[in-house]
LOTORVO-887789 format. One record per atom (N, C-alpha, C): residue in one letter; x, z, y. Coordinates in pm, whole numbers, plus 50000, padded with zeros to 5 digits. Layout:
! residues N
aXZY ...
***
This chain:
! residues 465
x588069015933870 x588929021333974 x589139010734082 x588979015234200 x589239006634334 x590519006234351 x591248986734318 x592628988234317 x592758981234445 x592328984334579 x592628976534683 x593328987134765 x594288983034845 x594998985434895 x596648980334969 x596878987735077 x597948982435137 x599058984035087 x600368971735061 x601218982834991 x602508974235040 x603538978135099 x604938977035131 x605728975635010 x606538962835013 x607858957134931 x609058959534971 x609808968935014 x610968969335081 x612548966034952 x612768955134991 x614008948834874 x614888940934978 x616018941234952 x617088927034981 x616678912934914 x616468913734805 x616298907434708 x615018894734726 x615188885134763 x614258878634799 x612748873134711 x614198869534541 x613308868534479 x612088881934424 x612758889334418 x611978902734392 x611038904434442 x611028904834601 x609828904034686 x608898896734641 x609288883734644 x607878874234615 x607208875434436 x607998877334349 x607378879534260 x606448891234276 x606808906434288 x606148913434315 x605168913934414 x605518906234508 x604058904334604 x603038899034553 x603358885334466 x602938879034362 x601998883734307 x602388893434195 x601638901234122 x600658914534181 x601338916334323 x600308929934363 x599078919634419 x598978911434494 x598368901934532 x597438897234424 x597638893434341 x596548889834178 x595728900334196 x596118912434161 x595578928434115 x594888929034249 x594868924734296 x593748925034443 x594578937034546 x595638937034591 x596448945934680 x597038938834839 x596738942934921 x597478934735047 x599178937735024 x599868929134993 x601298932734975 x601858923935105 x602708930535153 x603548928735268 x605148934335252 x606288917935300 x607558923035270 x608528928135371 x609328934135346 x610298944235458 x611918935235365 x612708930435450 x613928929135339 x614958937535418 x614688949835475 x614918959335491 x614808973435507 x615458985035487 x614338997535543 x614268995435687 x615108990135820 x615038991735932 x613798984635995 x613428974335885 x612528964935936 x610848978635897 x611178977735766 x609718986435708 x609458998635835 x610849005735858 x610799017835965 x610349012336090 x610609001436120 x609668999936291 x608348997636251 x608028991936154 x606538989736144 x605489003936084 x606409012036072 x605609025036095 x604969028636187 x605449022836283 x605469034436435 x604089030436481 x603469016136424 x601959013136464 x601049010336366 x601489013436243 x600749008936052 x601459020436003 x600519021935862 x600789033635758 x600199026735642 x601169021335546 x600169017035404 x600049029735361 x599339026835192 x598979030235130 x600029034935005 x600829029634984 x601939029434912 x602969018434922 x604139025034922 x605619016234944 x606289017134797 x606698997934766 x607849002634659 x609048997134747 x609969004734708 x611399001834798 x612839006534689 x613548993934729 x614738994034688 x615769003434704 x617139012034645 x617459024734684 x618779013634781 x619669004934707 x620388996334772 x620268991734857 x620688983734979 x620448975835089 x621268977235163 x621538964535228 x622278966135387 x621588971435456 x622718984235533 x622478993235667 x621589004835548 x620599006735564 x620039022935570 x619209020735438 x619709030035318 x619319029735191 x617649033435164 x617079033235022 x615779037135008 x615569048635025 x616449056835038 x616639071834982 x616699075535157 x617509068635258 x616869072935346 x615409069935450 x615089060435394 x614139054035406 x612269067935367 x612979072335232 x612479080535139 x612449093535249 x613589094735276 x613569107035387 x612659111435498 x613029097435601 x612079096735694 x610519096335686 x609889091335542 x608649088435514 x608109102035495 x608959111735471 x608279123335410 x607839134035610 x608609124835691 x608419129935767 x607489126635872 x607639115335896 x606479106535923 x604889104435899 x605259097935746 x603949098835633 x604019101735547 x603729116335534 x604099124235420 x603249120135327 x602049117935337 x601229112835242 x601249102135177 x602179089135175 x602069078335107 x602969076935035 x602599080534918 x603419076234813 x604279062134801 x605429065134743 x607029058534741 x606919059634604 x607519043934555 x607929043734403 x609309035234469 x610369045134429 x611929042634398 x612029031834308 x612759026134336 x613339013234239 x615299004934245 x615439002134140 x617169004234160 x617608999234044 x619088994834038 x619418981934000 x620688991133940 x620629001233962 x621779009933910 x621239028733884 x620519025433747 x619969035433713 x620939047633659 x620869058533706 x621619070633665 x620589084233665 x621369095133649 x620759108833642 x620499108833799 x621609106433885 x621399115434018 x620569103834108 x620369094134061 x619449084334154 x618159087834100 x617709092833988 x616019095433942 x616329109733989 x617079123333990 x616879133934051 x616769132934219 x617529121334262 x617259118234408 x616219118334475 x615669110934367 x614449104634397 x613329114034396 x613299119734289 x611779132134302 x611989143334359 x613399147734382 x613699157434495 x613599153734633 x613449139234647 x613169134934787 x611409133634796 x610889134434687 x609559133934685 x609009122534672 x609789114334595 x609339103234525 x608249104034442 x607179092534433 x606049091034318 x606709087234188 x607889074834211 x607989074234051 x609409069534104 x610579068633974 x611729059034004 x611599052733897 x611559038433929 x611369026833855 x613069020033818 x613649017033724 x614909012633690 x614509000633678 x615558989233782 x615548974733735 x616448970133582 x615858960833503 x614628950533582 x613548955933520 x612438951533578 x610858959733529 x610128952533529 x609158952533423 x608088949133434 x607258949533511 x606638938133555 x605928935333695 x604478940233663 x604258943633561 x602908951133542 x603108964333552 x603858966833472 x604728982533498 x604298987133603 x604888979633734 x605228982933875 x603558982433929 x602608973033883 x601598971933992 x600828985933908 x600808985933774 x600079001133728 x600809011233814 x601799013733804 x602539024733894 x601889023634045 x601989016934148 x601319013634223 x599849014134262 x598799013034152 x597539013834115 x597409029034121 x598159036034081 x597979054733980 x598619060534139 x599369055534225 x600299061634304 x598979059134416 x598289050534451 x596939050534581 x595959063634522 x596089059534379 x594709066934313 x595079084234335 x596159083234342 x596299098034362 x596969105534481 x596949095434612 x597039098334683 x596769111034773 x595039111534777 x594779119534793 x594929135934800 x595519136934703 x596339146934638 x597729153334643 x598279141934710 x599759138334688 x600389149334846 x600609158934800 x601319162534912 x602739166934896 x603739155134899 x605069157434882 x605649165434927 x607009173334911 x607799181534985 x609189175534951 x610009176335107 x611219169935019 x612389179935032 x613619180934929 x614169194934928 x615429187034972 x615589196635054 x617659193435093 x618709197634955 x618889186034897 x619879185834763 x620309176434801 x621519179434741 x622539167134735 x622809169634582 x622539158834460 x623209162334323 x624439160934335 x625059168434186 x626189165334200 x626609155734066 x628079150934122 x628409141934020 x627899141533919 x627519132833821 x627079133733694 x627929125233544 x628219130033485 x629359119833436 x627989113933281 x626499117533243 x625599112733218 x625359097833240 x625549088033131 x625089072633144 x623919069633046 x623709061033093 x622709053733054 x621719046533122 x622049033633065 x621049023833170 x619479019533043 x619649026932897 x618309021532795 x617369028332864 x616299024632785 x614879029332864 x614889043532795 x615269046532687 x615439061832664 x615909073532715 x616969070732721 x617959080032872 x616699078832978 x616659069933004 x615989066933177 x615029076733159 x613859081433040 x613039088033040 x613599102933046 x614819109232978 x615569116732993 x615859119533161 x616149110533226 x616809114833332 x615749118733463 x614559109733369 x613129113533490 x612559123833464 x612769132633346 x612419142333275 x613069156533365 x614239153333386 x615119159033444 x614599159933622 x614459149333628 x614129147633777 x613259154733835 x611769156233722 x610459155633753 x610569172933754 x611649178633698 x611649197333682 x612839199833775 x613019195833841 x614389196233899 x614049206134028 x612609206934025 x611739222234101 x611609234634057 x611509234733978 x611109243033833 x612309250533827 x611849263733710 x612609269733662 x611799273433514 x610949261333447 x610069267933351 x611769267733252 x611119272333161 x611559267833011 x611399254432911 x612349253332873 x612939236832810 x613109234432656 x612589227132620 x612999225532459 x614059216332437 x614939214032382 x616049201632401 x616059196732234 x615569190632202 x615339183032067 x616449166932094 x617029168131935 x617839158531923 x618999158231858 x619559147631772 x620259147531658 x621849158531689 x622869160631604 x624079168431663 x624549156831694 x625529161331799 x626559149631905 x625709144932026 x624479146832023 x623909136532153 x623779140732279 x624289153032309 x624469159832438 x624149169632479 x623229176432396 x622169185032442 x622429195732541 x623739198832547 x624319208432596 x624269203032779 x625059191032759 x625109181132889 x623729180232962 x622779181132885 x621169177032930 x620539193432985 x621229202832925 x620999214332964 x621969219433060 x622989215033101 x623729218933209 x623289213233366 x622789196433284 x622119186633436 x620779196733476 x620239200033428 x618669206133419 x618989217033505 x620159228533466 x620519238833607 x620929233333726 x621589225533684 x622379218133797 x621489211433934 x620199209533863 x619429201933962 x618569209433972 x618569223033993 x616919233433964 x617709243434056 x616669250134115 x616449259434220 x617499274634166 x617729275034049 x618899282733970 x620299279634019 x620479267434078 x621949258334030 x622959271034133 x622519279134197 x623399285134263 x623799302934134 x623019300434061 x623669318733935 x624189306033884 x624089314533749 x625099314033634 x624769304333515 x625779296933480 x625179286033341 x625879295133256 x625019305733179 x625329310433049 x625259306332914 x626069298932801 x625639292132664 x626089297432570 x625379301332452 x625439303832350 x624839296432233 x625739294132107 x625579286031975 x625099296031898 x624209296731866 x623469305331761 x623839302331623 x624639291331560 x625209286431441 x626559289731469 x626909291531555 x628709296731564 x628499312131607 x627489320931570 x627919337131570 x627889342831458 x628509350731436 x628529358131305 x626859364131330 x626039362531227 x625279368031178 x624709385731240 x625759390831250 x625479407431216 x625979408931395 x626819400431478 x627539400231613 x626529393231661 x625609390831657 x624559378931718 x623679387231855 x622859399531754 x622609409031832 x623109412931965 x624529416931962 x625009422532038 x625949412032140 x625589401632114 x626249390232206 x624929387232281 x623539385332243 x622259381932307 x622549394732421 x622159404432371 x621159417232469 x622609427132501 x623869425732436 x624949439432446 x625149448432383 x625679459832440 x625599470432400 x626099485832408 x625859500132406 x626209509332483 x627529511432377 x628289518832468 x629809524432408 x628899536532316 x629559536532179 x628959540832080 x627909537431958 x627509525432005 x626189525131931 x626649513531785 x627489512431798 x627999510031639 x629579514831666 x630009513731471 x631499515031489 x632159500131507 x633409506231599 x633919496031658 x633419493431821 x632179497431871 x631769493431995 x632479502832072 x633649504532135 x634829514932204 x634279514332373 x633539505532441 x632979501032572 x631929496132536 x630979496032661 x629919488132738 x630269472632725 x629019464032664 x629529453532643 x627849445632710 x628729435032809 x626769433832886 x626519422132823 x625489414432786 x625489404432697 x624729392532732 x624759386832654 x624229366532758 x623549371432836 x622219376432818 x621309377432900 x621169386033031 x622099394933001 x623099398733180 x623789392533260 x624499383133199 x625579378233217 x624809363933288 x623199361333226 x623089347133286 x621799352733405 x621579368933457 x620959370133506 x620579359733662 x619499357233688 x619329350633790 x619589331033805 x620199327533656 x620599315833658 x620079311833520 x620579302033431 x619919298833289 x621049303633195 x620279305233073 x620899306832927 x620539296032849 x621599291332807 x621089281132745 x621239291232563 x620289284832512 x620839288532365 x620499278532260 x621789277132184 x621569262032114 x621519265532015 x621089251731885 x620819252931794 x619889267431728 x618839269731831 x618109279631853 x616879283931676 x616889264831615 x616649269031491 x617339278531355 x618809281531394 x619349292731312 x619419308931377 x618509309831451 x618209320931491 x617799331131374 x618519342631352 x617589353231270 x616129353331313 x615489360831224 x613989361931208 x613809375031302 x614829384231278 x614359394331348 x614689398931533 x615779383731520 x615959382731693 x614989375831741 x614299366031686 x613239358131745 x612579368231788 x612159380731730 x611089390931767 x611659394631896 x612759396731918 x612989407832030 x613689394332157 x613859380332093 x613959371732225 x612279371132277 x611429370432177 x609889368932219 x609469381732316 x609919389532307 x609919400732415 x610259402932544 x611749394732528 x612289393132647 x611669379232732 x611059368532651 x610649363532741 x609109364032801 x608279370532721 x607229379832740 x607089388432909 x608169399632842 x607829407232965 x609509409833051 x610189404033028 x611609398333098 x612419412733106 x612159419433012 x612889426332965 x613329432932862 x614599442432849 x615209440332667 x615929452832704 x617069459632584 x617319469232539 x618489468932517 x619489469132530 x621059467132463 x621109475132377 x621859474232274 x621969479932126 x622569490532198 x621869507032097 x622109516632121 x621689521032295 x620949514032349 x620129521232440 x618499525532452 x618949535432553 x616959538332532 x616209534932693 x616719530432753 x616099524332887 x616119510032899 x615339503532918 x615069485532902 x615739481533043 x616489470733046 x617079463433147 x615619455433202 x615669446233321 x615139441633323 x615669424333388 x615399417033389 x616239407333391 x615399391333392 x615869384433510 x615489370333589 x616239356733490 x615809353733361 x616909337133311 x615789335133290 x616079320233315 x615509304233268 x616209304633121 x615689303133015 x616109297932893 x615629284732880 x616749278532824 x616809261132772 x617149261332634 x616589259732541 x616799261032389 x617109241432379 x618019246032237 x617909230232193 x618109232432042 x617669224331987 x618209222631805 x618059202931801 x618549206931644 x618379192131600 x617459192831424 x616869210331465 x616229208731334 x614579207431415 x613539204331287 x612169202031347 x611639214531321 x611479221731454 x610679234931437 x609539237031364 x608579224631433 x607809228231400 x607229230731186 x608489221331140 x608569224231019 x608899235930961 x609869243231040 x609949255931013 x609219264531002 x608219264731131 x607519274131172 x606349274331011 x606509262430992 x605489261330813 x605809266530721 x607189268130698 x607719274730631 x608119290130646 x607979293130733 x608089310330781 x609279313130806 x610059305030880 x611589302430957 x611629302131114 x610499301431150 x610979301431278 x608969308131322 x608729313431439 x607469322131493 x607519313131587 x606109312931534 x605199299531611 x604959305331757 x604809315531771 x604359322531951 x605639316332035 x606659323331961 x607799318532007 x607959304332052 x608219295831944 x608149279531967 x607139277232103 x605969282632140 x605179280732257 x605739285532341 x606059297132318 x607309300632501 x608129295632530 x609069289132411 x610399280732453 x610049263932479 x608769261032382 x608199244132449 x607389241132567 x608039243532661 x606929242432773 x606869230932820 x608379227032761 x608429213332788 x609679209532726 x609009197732638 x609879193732550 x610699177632595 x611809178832550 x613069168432591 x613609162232451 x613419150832435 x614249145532333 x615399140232378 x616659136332336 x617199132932370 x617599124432213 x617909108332279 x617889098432134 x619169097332058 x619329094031941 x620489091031916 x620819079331973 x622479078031958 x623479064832025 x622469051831940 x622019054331828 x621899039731734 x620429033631855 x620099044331896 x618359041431988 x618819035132121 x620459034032165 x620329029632304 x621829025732298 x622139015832248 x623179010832199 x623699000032316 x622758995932425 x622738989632552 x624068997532596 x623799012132576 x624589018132656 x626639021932621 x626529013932536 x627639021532434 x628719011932482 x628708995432557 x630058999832623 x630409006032708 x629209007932841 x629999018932938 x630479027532876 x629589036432780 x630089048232746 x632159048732712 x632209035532627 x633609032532585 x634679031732658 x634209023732798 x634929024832891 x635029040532996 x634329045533015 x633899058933049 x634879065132976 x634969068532843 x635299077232778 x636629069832776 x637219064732780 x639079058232750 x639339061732886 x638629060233028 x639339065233144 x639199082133174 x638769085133124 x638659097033093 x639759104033019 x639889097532891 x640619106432809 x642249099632896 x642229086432928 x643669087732976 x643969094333083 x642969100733172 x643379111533289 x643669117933211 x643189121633125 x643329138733097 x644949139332996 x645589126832977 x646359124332869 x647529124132944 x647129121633096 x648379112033186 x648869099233131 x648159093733073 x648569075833061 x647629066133143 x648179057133094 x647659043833102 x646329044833069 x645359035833134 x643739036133088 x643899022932997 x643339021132864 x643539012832724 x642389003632824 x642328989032790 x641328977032825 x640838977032679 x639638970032666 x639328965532542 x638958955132498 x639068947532391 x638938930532327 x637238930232360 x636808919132360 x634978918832362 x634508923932227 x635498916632112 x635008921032015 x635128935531952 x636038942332037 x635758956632036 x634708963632019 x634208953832149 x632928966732219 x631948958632173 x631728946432112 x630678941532013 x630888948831922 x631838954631808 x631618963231705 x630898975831699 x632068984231829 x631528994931860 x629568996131876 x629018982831945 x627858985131944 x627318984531810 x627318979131773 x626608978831622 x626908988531519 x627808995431489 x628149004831461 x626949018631527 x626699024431355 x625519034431347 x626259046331466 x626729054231436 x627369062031513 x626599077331467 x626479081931303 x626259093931286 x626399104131345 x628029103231457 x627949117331506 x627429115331657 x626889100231660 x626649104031815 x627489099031924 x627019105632042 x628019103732187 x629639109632130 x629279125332083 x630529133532043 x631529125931959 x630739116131853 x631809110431772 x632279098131853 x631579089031917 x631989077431967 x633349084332085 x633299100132171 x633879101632246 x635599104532222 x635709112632057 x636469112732061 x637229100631973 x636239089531914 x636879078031882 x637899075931999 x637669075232123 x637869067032248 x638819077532284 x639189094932262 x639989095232291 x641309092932155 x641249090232005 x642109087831924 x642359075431968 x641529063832027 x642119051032072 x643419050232123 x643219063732210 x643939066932372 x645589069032274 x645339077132229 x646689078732180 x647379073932080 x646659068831964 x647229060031861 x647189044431895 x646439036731988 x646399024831977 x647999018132015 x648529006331980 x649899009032038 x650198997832138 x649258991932204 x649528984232300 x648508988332399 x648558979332491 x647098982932575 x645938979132580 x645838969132454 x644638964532473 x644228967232339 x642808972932334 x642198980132164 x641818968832131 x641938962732028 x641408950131898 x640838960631770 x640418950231738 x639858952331577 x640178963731487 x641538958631500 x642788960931390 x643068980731443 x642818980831571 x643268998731609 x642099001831587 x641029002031513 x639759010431481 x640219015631390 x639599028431418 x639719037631283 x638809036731176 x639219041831073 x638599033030933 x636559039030912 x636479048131020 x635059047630922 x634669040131064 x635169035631112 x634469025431218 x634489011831182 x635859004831118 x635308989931090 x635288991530935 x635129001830850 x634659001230713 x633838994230727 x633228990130601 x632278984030565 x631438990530548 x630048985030559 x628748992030526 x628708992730393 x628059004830365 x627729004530176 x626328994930165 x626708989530017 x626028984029942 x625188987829836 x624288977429789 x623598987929634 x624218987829489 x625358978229510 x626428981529416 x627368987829419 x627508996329537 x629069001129592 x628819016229501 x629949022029501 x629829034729429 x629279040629539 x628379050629541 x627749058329581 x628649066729685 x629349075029571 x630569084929616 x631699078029731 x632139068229712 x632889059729831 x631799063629958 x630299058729945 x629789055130085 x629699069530113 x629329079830045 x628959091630098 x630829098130145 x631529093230127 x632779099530168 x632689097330271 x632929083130291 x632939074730450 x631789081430526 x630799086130512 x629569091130594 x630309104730617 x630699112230548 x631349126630591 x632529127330615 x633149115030653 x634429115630732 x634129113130848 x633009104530864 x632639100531010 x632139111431065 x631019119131001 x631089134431077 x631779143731111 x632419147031025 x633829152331029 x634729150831159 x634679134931140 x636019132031259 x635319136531384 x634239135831432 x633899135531557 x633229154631586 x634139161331488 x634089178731509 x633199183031442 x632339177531385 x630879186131351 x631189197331265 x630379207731251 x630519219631144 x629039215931099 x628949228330976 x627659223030880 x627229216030851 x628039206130817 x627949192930767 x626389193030630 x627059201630610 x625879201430413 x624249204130462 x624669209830589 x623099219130640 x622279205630682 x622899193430716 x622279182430743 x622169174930597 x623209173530525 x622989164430420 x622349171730323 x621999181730300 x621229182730142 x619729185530128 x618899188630284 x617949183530295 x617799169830322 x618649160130345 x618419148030346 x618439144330203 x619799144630134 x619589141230002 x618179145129889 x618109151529923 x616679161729848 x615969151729858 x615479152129971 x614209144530034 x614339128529977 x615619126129988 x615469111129946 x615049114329785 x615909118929715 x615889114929589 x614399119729506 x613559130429601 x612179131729571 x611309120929600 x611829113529705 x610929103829777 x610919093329649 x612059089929610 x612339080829467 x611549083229347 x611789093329323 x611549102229199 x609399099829225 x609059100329303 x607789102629337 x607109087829322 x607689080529396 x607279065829413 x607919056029263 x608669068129170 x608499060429021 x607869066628942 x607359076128983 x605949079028866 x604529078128952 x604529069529038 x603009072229138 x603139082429192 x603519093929206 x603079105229288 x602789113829209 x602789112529074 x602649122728959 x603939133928978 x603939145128975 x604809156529037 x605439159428914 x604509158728801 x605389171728712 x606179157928630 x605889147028610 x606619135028604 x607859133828645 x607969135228768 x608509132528873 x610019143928879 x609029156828849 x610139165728812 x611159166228707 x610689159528588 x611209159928449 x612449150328511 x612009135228612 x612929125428642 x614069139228723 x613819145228786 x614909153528871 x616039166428805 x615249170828680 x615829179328616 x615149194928685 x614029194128748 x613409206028794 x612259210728739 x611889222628718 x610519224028670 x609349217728816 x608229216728819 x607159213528847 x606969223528979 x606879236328969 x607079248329095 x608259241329190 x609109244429128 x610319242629233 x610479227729294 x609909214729242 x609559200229325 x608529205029422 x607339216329369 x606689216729467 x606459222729607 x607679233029603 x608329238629639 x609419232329781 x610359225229733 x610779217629803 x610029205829839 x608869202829824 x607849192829892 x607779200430024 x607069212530016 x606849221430146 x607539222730249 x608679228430145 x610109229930304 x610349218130354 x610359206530302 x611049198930326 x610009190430454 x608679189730368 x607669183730478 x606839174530484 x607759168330312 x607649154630191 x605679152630215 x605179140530283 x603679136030203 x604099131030098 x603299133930033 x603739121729894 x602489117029833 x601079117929940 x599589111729910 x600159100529892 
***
């Protein structure tokens, strides 16, 4: 690949410049510095590189407007965003302004010249459009490289109205990641409709999806119009989409098929405009092996899939979050906003955080109200926070309490629906790796016949080559 080319540094930052000139310069690139946009903007008016990286910060006139004018100017030369204060609405800024990439400081200087390299190479091609948005607030943090991929994820559909998969443990937001996703998409003006598919009754599920006509069961006394009316023209989100009945999957696969459906007890099909955003925290595709979830399906709702990590994966981020969440809960409390010891928010980081953002959030708001001075220490943590970690001598039953209090505290329901395929799995994984992999061995160690270990090998997902 021909990596020559012209390419603009626009930074305050002096040192920045020269390193990165540095390195585009090695890679064989003419690099030239701007330590402003006003400066880079006059030298338009008689030059056009090839690609610009530019800072979003700066005295006088930001990257973003910088970003603006280029699309008008030279629409064709790709812009890689770069920024020292990474969020949701600075990477949605950015590719709604028709950015090539947004790069979060600090970065790898190879990072940046590959980005740079891929951004000439595809120039050609590159015909930006930039959309009049303004995001809105985002109360979404994270400065780890995980989020960041999250938030470019976000950015990069923020055109779109496909369909979304939202994968990721309970507590980690999913809901939040599916609200930013309307919020920044050509929808954001209908309706954010959500539904928990683990919080409906079973037999009411039906008739909360699609509705239903006055008459068509007992008890239905009125017309009842249902999510998928209700989110016409805007998104539905539907969560925890892996406890879906078997026989609604059939008739959501319909609706997103041919975009239309039936309300219970009618005989004329609605027809109807949603974006669906699904999320779970179970692995479909394990299901779908097991004959729990329809694989056609899983392809209409993954068009594009989103993880979102647990707290233990981006733990960088967990004192803002702390501080975030204590000024928060004291608006909402009318007090005082709590400060916190260092060694607070050193614990708090290290600390696993089973339930997540959800549990760390409402740690921060029990801080709010039980701590009794203003400043949180050690000593005001609540107990499954500075407990101790279990050991391989500790009773068992102690650590597993402390693990389901910590879920517990931070709201969760179905607690067991997470732990007893975990437990399973472990104690097969044991059971397996002390007889070699011998099964019916293995079973006698469990108290199961030989079928039923093999059995739960399947569901579960267990190799045990």
């Amino acid at each position: 690949m021909n990596r020559q080319g012209r390419v603009w540094v626009v930074d305050d930052d002096r040192s920045i410049r020269w390193v990165l000139c540095r390195a585009l310069q090695n890679a064989g690139f003419q690099a030239i510095e701007f330590e402003d946009a006003e400066r880079a903007s006059a030298a338009l008016a008689g030059d056009e590189p090839d690609a610009i990286v530019s800072d979003v910060r700066m005295p006088g006139r930001s990257g973003f407007d910088l970003l603006a004018e280029l699309r008008e100017r030279a629409p064709k030369v790709p812009v890689i965003i770069t920024t020292a204060y990474p969020d949701l609405d600075s990477a949605v800024s950015a590719f709604q302004g028709g950015a090539f990439e947004h790069l979060p400081k600090p970065f790898d200087v190879d990072d940046a010249v590959d980005l740079v390299s891929r951004a000439i190479a595809q120039r050609a091609d590159a015909t930006p459009a930039a959309q009049d948005a303004t995001p809105a607030p985002s109360d979404m943090i994270g400065s780890a490289p995980s989020m960041q991929e999250v938030f470019r994820a976000i950015g990069r559909l923020s055109r779109s109205s496909i369909n979304v998969l939202i994968t990721g443990e309970s507590g980690t937001g999913k809901e939040l990641i599916a609200r930013a996703l309307h919020r920044h998409s050509p929808r954001s003006g209908g309706p954010f409709i959500a539904l928990n598919m683990a919080a409906i009754n079973r037999e009411l599920l039906e008739s909360e999806l699609f509705g239903h006509e006055r008459g068509a069961f007992t008890g239905a006394q009125a017309l009842r119009r249902g999510r998928f009316e209700q989110a016409h023209g805007g998104t539905l989100f539907l969560d925890e989409i892996g406890d879906m009945p078997a026989e609604l999957q059939t008739r959501l696969l319909r609706v997103l098929q041919e975009g239309e459906f039936y309300r219970v007890g009618a005989h004329a099909p609605l027809q109807v405009d949603v974006r669906v955003i699904a999320a779970t925290h179970q692995n479909l595709e394990t299901q779908v092996q097991v004959g729990k979830f329809r694989e056609d399906l899983l392809h209409r709702l993954n068009v594009v899939r989103i993880r979102v990590p647990p707290l233990r994966e981006r733990r960088e981020d967990i004192p803002g979050l702390v501080l975030y969440f204590l000024a928060r809960a004291a608006k909402e409390l009318h007090v005082d906003c709590k400060t916190v010891a260092p060694q607070v928010l050193e614990r708090l980081s290290h600390f696993d955080w089973p339930g997540n953002v959800r549990q760390l959030e409402n740690v921060c708001r029990w801080l709010t109200v039980m701590t009794p001075t203003q400043v949180v220490r050690i000593d005001d943590l609540p107990t499954e926070v500075v407990g101790a970690p279990a050991t391989l001598d500790e009773d068992w039953q102690s650590a597993l309490r402390r693990w389901a209090a910590g879920r517990l505290a931070c709201g969760e329901r179905g607690v067991m629906n997470d732990l007893t395929p975990a437990f399973e799995r472990l104690m097969i994984g044991v059971a397996l790796e002390r007889t070699g992999g011998r099964r019916q061995d293995a079973a006698v160690l469990l108290g199961w016949g030989r079928n039923t270990l093999t059995r739960k090998i399947k569901e579960l997902g267990i190799a045990d080559d």
